[in-house]
C-alpha positions as CSV (number, residue, x, y, z in Angstrom):
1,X,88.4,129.1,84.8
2,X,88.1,128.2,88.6
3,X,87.0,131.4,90.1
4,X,84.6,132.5,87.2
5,X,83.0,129.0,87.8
6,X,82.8,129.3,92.0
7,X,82.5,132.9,92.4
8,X,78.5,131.9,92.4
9,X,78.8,129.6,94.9
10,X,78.4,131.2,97.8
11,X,76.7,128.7,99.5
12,X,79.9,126.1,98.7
13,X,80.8,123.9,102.1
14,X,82.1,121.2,100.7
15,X,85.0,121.2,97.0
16,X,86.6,118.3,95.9
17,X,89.2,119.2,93.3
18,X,91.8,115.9,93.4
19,X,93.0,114.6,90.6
20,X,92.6,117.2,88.5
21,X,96.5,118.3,87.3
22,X,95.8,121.5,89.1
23,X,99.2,123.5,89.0
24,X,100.6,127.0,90.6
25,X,98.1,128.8,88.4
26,X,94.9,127.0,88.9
27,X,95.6,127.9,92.6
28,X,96.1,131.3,91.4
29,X,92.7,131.0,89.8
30,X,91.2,129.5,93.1
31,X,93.0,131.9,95.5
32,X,90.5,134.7,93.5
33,X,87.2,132.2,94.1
34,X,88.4,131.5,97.4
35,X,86.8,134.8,99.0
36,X,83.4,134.0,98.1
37,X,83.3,131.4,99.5
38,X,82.8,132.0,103.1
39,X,80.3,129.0,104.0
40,X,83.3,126.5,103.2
41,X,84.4,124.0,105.4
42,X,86.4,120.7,103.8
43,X,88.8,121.5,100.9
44,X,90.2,118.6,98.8
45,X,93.1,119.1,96.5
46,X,95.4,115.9,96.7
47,X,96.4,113.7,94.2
48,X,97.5,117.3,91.6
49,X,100.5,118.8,90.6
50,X,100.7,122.1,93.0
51,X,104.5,121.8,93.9
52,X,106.3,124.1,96.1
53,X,105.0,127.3,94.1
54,X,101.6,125.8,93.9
55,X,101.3,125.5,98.0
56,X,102.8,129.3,98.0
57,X,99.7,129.7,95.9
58,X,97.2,128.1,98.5
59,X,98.5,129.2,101.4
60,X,97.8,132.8,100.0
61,X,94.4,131.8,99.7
62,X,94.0,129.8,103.4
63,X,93.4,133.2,105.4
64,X,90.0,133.9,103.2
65,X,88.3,130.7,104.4
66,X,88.1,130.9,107.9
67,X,85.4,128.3,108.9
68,X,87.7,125.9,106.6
69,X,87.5,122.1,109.0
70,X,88.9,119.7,106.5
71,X,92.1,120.4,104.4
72,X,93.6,117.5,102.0
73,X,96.4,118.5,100.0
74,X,98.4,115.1,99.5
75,X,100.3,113.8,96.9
76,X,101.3,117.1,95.2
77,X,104.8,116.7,94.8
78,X,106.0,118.8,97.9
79,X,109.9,119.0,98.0
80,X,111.3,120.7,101.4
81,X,110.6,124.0,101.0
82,X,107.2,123.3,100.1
83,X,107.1,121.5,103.8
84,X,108.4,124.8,105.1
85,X,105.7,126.9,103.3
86,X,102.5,124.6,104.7
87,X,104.7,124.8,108.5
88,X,104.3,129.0,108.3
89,X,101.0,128.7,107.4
90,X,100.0,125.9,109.6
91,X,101.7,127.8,112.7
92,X,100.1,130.7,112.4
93,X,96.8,129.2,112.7
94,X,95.7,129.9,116.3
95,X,92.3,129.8,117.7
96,X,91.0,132.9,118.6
97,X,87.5,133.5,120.3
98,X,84.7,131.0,121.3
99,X,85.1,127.6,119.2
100,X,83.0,127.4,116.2
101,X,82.6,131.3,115.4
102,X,84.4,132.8,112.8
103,X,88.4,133.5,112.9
104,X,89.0,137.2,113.5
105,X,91.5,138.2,111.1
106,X,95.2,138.8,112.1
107,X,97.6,141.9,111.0
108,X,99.2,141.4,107.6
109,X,103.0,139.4,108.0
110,X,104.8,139.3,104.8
111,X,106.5,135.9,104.9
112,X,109.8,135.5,102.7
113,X,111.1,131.9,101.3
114,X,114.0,130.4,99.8
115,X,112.8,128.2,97.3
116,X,116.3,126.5,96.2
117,X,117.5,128.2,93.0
118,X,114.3,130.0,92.3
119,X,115.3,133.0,95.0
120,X,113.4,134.4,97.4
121,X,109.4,134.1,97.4
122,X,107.1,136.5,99.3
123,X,103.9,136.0,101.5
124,X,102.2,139.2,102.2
125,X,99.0,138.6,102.7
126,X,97.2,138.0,106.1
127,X,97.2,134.6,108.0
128,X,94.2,134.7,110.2
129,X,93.6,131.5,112.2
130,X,91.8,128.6,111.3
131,X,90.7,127.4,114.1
132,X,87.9,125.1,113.2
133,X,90.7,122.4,111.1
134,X,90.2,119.3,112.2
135,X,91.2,117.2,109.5
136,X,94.7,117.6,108.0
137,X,96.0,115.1,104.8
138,X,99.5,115.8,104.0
139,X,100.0,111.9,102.9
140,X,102.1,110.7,100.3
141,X,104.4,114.4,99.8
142,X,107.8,112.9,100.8
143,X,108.2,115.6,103.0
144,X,111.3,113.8,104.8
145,X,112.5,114.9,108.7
146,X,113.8,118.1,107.9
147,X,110.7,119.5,106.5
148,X,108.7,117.6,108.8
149,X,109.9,118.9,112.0
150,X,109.3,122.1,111.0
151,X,105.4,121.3,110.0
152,X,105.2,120.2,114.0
153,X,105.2,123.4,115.4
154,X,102.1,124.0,114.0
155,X,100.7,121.2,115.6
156,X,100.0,122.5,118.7
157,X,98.3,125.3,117.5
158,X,95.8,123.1,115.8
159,X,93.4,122.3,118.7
160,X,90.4,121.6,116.8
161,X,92.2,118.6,115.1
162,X,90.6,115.1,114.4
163,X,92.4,113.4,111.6
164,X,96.2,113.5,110.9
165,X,97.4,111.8,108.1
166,X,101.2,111.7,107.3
167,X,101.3,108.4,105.3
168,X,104.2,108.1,102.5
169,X,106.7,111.1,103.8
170,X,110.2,109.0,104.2
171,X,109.7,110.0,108.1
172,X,112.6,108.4,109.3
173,X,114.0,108.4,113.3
174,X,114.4,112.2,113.5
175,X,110.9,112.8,112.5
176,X,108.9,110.4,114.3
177,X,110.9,111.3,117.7
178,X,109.9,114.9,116.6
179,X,106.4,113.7,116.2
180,X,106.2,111.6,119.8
181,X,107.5,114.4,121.6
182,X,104.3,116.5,119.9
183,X,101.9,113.7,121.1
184,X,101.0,114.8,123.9
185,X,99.7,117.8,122.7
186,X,97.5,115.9,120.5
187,X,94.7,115.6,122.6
188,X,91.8,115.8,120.3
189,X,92.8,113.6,117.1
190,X,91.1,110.8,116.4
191,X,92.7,109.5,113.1
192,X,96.5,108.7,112.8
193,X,97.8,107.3,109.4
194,X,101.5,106.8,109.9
195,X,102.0,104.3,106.9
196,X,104.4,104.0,104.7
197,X,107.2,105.9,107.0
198,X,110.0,102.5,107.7
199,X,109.5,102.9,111.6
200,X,112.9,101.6,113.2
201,X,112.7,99.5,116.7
202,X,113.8,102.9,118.2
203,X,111.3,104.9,116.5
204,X,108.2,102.0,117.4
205,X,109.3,102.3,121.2
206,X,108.9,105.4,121.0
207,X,105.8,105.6,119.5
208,X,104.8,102.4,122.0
209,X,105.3,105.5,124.9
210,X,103.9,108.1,123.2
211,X,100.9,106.8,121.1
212,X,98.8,106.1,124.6
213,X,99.1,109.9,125.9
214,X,96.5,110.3,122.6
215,X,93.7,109.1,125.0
216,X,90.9,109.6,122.1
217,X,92.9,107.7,119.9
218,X,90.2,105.5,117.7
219,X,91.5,105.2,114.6
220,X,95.8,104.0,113.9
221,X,97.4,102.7,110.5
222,X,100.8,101.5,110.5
223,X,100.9,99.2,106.8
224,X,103.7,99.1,105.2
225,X,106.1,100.6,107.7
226,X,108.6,98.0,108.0
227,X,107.6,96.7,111.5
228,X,109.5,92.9,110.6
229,X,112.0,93.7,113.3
230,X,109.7,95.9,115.6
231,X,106.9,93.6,116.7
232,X,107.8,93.5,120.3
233,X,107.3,97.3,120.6
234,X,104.5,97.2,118.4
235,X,102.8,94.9,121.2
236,X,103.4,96.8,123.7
237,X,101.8,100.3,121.5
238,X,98.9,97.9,120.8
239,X,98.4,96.7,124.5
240,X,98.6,100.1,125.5
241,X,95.4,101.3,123.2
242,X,92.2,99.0,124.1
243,X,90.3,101.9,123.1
244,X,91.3,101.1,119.1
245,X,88.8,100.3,116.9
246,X,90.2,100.4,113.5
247,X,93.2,99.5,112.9
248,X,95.7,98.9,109.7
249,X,99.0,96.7,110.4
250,X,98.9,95.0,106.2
251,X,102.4,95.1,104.9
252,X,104.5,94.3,107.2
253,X,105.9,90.8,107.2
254,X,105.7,90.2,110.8
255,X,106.2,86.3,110.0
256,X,105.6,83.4,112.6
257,X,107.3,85.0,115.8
258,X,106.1,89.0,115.1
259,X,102.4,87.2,114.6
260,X,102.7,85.6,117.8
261,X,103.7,88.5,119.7
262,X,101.0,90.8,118.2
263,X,98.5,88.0,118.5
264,X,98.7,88.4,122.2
265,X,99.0,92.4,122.4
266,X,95.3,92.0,120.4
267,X,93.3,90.2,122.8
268,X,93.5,93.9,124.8
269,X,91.7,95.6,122.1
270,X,88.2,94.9,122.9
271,X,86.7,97.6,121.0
272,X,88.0,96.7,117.4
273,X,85.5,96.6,114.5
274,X,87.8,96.4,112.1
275,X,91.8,95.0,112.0
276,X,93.8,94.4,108.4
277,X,96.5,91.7,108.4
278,X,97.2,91.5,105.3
279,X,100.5,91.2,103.5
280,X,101.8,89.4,107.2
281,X,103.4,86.0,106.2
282,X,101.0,84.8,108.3
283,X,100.8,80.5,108.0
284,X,98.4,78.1,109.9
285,X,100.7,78.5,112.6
286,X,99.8,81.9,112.7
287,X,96.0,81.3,112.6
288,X,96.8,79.5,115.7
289,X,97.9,82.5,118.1
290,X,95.2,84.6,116.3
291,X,92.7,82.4,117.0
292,X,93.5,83.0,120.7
293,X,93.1,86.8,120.1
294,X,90.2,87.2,117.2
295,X,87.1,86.1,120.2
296,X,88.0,88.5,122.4
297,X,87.1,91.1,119.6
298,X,83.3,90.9,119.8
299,X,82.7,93.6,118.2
300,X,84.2,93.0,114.7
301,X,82.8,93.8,111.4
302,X,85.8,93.4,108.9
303,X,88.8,91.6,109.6
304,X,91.3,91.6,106.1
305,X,94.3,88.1,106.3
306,X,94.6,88.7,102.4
307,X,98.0,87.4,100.7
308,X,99.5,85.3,103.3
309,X,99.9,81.5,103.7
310,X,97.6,80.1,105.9
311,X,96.5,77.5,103.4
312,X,93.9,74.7,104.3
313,X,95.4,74.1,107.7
314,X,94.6,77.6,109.0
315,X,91.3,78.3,107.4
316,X,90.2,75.7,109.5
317,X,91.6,77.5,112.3
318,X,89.7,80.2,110.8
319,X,86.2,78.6,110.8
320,X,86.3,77.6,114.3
321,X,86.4,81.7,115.2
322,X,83.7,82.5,113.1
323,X,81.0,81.9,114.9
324,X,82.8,83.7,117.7
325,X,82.5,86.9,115.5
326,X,78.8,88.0,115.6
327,X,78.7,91.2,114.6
328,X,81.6,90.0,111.3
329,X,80.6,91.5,108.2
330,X,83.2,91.6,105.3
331,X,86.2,89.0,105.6
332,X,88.8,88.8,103.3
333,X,91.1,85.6,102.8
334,X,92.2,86.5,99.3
335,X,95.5,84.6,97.9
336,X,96.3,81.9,100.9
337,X,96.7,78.8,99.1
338,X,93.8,77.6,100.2
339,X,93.1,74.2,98.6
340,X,90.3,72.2,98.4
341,X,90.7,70.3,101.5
342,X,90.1,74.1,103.1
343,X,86.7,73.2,103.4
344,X,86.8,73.2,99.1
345,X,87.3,77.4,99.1
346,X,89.2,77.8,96.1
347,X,91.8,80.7,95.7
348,X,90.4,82.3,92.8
349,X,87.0,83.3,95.1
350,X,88.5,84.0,97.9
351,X,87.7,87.8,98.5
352,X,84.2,88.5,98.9
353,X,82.1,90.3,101.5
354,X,80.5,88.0,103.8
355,X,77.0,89.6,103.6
356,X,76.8,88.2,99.7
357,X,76.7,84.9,100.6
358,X,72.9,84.7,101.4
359,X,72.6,86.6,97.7
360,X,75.0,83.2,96.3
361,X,72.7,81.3,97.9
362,X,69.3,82.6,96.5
363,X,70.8,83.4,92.9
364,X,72.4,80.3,92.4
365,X,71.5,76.5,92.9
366,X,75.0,73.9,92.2
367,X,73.7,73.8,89.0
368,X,73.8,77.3,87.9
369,X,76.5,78.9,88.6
370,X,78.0,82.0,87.1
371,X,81.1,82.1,85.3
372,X,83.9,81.3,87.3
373,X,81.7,79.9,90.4
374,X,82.0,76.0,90.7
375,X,79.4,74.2,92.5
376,X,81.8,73.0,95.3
377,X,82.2,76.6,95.8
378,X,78.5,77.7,96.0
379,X,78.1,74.4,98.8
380,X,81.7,76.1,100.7
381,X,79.8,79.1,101.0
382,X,77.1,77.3,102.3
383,X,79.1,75.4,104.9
384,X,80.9,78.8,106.1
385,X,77.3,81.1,106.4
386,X,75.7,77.7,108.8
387,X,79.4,78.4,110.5
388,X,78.4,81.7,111.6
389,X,75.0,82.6,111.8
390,X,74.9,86.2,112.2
391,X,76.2,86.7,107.9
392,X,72.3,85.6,107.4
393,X,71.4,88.1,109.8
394,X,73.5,90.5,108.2
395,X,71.2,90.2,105.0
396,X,67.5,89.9,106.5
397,X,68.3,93.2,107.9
398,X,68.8,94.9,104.8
């Protein structure tokens, strides 16, 4: 089982156990291996089957790993009172003494839940703080408002926090009001994946007043939020963030007018080394306003305008930016109806990482070419590397 198998590990910092159709009793077999591990600092079980029980289960087991950093538990099928569960334990977590050194344990507080028709459910073992958390994945649990509102007043307690990623909860208004009104508090995270949550215009202006009080802010994904409607209070959240430098926006039709008012909100954000469009119904039109915007981020590495319609017109757009883009590392123009009179880039070759192009160039002479490759396509990749000359750089450096 899992705690015959760790109880040797002492020396364990790091356990990765996604995936693994772990249950309520194989955290039942980990709360036991739990104890000896005292050196452990990032614990991964996302993407199992823990359920409402399960998560009774582990939050047992949190107060025995007190120098515990990283905590992923996503995708595990949380229903509400599994929200409520991971809000007690996550509130309790207060930092106590000098940052870094080990939680001192906290009196025993037996902890009673009402888990639908299963009755009540008892915690009675200590919660000592964990002070060190900084990264906290509860993506993808469908946690809803309710349940979510309650996890918030944890937040504050959290101050060590980095990373906070609530992707895929059907967060609706009520939440993400809840969650702006937190913000504040926020002061240390780094990392905010809010994707996947259909953000209203009311709940974007609020985030568009809240999101720049996080002044260490580095890292924001909004995809597939439902931001059609919303992209004049998405500008304003962008323009109010120039120190961004990754940031997610795929999925979210914004369509000729939301493009155009986003393209503008992006020539603020300076710092960017990587922005995702993809999914945007972005057309040559489009390319147009971005093609203002992209120069102005000088520092990008990977810029993703997969699955739109920019076709031939636009990726010439596009090729006029390039060599704008020194530092430009991996682009991605997959599926855009791009013809052959797009500088002959054909649709089926379309995503590739720009640093490969010197390695198309070496392997393969216009008349042999890998399956697949047509010669035109070999001589396009050709035409866009002389387009930008810092994707040979990219290469000699390696």
């Amino acid at each position: 089982g899992i705690a015959e198998a760790l109880q040797g590990a002492s020396c364990l910092e790091v356990l990765n156990l996604q995936a693994n159709s772990l249950d309520r009793d194989s955290m039942v077999e980990l709360g036991r291996a739990l104890p000896h591990l005292q050196g452990l600092h990032t614990l991964n079980v996302a993407r199992n089957r823990l359920g409402d029980d399960g998560v009774l289960e582990l939050a047992k087991a949190l107060p025995s790993v007190p120098r515990l950093r990283n905590l992923s538990i996503g995708s595990n099928e949380l229903a509400d009172e599994g929200g409520r569960i991971l809000a007690d334990v996550l509130h309790r977590l207060k930092a106590k003494g000098k940052k870094g050194a080990p939680a001192e344990p906290s009196e025993p507080v037996p902890i009673v839940y009402e888990l639908g028709q299963k009755g009540l459910k008892t915690l009675a073992e200590a919660l000592v703080p964990l002070a060190n958390l900084q990264v906290l994945n509860l993506g993808d649990n469908k946690l809803g408002d309710v349940a979510f509102k309650e996890m918030l007043l944890a937040l504050p307690k959290l101050t060590s926090l980095r990373c906070l990623h609530l992707r895929g909860n059907k967060l609706m208004d009520d939440g993400l009001e809840a969650l702006c009104a937190s913000m504040p508090q926020l002061t240390q995270v780094e990392t905010l994946d809010l994707g996947d949550n259909q953000i209203s215009k009311n709940a974007m202006q609020s985030l568009a007043e809240a999101l720049p009080t996080i002044t260490s802010l580095h890292r924001l994904d909004l995809s597939w939020s439902g931001l059609s409607q919303s992209a004049p209070q998405l500008a304003a959240a962008l323009e109010a963030l120039p120190q961004l430098q990754v940031l997610y926006l795929e999925g979210n039709s914004l369509g000729k007018d939301g493009i155009k008012a986003v393209g503008k909100s992006l020539q603020a954000l300076t710092e960017l080394t990587t922005l995702n469009l993809g999914d945007n119904i972005i057309t040559a039109s489009g390319m147009v306003d971005l093609k203002e915007a992209l120069p102005c981020m000088s520092r990008l590495q990977e810029l993703r305008i997969a699955r739109n319609m920019i076709a031939a017109a636009g990726m010439s757009e596009m090729m006029e930016v390039l060599p704008q883009l020194p530092h430009l590392i991996n682009l991605d123009l997959g599926s855009n109806r791009i013809t052959s009179s797009g500088l002959k880039l054909e649709s089926e070759w379309l995503v590739y990482e720009v640093q490969e192009i010197d390695g198309i160039d070496a392997k393969f002479s216009t008349k042999d070419t890998p399956p697949g490759i047509r010669p035109q396509q070999v001589q396009s990749f050709r035409q866009a590397k002389e387009a930008c000359p810092s994707l040979s750089a990219r290469r000699d450096k390696q």
